[in-house]
N, C-alpha and C positions, 0 to 999 in steps of 0.2 A: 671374603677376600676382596679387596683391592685391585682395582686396574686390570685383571684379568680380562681379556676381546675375547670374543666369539672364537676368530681366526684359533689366537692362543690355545683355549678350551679342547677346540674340533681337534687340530694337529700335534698339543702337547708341547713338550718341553723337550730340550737334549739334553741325555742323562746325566752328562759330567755336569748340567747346571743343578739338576733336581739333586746328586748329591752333595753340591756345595752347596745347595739352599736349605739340605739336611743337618751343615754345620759340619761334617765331615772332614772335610776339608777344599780347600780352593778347587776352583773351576779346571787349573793344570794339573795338580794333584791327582782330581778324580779321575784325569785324562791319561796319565802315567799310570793309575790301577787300574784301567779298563786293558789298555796294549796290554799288560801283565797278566792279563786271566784272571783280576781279582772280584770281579762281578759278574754276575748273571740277572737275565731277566727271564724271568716266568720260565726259571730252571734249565734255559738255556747260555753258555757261559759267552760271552761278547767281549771283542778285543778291538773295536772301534769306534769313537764316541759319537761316529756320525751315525746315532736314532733317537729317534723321538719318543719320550713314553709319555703317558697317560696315570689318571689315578686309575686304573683298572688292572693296571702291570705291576707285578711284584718282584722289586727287584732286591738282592741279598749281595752285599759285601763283607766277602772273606768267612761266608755262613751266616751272618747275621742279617736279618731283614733292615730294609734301610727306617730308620727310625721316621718320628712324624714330626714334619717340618715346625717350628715353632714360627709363633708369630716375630712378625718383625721389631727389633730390638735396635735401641741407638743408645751408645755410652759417649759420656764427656770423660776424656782420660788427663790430664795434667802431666806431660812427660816433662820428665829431666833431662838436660844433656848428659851425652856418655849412650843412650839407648838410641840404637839403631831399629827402625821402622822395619822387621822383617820376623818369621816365623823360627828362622832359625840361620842364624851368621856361620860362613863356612872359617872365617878368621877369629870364632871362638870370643865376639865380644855381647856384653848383656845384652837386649833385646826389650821393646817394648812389652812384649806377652808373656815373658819372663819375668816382669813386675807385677804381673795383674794377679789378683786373686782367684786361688785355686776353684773356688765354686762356679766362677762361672763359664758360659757356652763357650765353644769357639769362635771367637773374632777374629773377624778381619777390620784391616784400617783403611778406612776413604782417605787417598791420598797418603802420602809419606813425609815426613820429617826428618830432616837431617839429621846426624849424630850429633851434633852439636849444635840443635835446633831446639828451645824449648817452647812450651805451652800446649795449648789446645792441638789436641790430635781427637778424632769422631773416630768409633769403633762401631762397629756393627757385625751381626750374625746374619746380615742379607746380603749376598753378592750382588743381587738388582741394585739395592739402594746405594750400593759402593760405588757403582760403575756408574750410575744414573748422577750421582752429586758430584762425581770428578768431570764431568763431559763441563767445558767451557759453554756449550750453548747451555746450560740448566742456570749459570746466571748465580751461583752463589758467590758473594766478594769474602774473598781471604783478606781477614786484618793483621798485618804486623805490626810491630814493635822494635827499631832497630837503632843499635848505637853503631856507631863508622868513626871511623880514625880520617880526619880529613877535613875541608872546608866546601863548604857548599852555598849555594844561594838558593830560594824561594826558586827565583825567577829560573833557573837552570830546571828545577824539580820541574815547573809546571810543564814544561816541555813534553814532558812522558805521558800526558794527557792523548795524545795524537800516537801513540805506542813509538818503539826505536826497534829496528835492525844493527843486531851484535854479531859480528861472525857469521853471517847468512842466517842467524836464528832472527825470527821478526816476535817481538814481546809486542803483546795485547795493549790497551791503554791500559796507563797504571794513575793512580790518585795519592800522589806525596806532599807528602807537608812535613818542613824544618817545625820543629816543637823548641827545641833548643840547643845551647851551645854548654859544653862542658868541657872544659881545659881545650885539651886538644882532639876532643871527638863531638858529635853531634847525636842528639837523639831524633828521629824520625818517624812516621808512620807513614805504612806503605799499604795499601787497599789496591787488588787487583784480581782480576775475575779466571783466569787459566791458569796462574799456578805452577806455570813447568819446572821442570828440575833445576834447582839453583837459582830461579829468577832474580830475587832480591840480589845478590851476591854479583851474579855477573851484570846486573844492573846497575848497579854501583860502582863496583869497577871499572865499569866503562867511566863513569862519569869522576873517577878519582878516589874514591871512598872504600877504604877497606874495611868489612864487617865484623865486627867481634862479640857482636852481643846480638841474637836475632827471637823472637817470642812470639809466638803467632797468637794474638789475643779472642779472634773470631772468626766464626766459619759460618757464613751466611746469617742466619737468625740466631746463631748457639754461641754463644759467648763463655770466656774462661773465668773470668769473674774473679771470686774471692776462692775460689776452688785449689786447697791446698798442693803443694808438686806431689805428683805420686799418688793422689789419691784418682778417685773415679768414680759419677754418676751415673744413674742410667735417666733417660728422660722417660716422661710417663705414655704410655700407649697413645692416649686423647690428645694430649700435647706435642707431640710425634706427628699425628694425625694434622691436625691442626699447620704447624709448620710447615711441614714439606707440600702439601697442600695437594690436590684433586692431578693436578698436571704432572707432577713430579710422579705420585703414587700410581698413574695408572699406568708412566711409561717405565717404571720400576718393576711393576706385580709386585706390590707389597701385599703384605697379608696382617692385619690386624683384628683378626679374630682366631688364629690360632693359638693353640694352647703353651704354657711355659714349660720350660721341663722342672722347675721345683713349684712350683704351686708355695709349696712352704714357708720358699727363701723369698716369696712379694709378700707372705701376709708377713714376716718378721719384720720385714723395710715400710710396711706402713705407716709407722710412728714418724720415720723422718720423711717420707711423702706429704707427710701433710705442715711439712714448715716451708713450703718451697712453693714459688709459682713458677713460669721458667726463664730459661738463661737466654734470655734473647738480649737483640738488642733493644734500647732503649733513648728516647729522645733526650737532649742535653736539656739540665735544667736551666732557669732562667740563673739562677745564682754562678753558673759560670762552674758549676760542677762536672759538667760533662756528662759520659754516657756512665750508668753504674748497675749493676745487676740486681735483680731482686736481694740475691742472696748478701749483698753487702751492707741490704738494709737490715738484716738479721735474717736467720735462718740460713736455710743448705739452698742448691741451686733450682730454679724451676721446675717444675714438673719433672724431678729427679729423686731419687734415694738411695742415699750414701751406704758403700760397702765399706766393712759388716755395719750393719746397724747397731746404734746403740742399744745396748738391753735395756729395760726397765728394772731396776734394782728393787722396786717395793714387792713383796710377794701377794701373790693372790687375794681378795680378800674371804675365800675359803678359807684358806690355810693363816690365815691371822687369826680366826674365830676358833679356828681346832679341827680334824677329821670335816668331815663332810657337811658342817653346820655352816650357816650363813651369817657370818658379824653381824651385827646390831648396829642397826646408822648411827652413825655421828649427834651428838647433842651439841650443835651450836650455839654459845651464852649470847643472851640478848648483850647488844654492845650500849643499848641505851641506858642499861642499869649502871647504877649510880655503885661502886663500890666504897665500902666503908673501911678508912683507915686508923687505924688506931693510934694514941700519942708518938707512941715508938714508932709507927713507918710513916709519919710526917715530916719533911720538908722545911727547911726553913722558911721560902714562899710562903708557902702553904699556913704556915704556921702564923705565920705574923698579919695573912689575912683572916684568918680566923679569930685574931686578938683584936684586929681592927674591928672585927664583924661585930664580936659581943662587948667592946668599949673599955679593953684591955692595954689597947697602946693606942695613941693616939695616929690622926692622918698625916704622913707629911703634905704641905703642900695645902693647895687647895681641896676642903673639903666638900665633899659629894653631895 
């Protein structure tokens, strides 16, 4: 495991954490079924979240032993507008977790996205790594993508370099750049490190510009890339590792040696694991290409594998042989042999140099 102090170890965890680190559900959640009566530790029932356990304590929700924590998990998800960033909308509209497929853990999402916000949204089954990549001091840049109804200047943008106070709210510094002009709106990218509710929008705003169109392309080192809407990767453990790097993992406790709960569903994703390096970012080429993901040079995204995976449509090479016998390898023809054609499957070409050869039709031209 990852990150784990001494400190941590000696005194343990609070229990509404260790059950949201069980995928249970959130940190409030477990907190509303502890006041409930719906847990006990070491057969004793607890109704408030302030205790610390240990791997030594055995604790049971609603009769069931709590399960074992799975290692730490990061999804690239592609959302569409119309999905609201929450577990469950009391006004009855779709949901991002509501689109996700059925097999996999329970997620939660680092940070939220508007209804009417699309691109990259990061999922995860670790409440540390959630809480730990939304904090401003961890230093990850959110990248947009934004069209505005309005006119604007360079020079006006760079100003938000030094951040702005809107309404007693003070925004962080932001990094925008006009990309272009389109009838009567502008397309924009906007790079800023905190993220708060609305930022783009009431930033804008202040400055004239109403938003209609908003995409958030990157989140720190993960990029959206060519990653269809709707669908979802997951990044690979090592890669994961790699990324968030020694400082982020240990103020997290991430845990990357724990176990998955399908074993099954990683060896089926192997095949497309291995078309992928990962979705980070990337330096602009010289050609004036810009930044582009792995996966847009071919293949799926980084150190990820697409759900479901493709099946492989050939069968076994058992069952092509028969019952339990082993096929016979392949006889591949030597390619350097000369095949011999007969009048019939000759060529016109073909044909007329062969007349030339034995002094049947004459050369045109200069002869040889």
């Amino acid at each position: 495991m990852a990150g784990k102090s001494g400190n941590d170890q000696q005194h343990g965890e609070r229990i509404a954490k260790a059950i949201a680190r069980a995928g249970l559900a959130s940190r409030r959640e477990a907190e509303a079924w502890i006041a409930a009566g719906r847990v006990m530790v070491n057969g004793e029932k607890i109704t408030s979240p302030a205790r610390n356990i240990t791997s030594a304590d055995r604790i049971v929700v609603d009769g069931k032993s709590l399960p074992v924590r799975e290692r730490t998990r990061l999804f690239l998800f592609h959302k569409r507008r119309g999905l609201v960033t929450t577990h469950s909308d009391p006004q009855g509209r779709p949901t991002v977790f509501d689109a996700l497929p059925k097999h996999l853990p329970r997620l939660i999402s680092i940070g939220r996205l508007d209804a009417n916000t699309e691109g990259l949204l990061l999922l995860t089954n670790d409440g540390g790594l959630a809480r730990t990549l939304e904090l401003p001091a961890t230093g990850w840049t959110r990248r947009y993508r934004v069209r505005a109804n309005g006119k604007i200047t360079q020079v006006r943008l760079d100003r938000l370099r030094h951040g702005i106070e809107i309404d007693g709210v003070t925004y962080g510094p932001i990094e925008a750049r006009l990309d272009r002009e389109q009838g009567a709106n502008v397309w924009l990218t906007f790079a800023m490190r905190e993220g708060k509710n609305r930022e783009v929008k009431n930033v804008l705003g202040h400055l004239g510009l109403a938003v209609n169109r908003l995409i958030r392309v990157s989140f720190g080192p993960f990029q959206l890339g060519d990653l269809p809407e709707g669908e979802i990767d997951e990044v690979r453990t090592r890669h994961l590792r790699e990324q968030v790097g020694e400082r982020v993992a240990n103020a997290a406790g991430l845990d990357f040696a724990g176990p998955i709960e399908d074993q099954s569903r990683m060896a089926s994703g192997r095949r497309s694991e291995s078309r992928a390096e990962a979705r980070v970012s990337l330096p602009p080429r010289s050609g004036g290409e810009g930044r582009r993901s792995e996966a847009s040079r071919g293949g799926g995204p980084g150190g990820s594998k697409k759900f479901p995976p493709t099946p492989d449509p050939s069968p076994p090479r058992a069952a092509r042989a028969g019952g339990g016998e082993t096929a016979p390898p392949r006889v591949r023809l030597d390619s350097r042999r000369k095949r011999r054609h007969g009048p019939d499957r000759l060529g016109e070409p073909e044909k007329a140099r062969r007349e030339r050869k034995h002094g049947k039709r004459p050369f045109r031209g200069k002869p040889r």
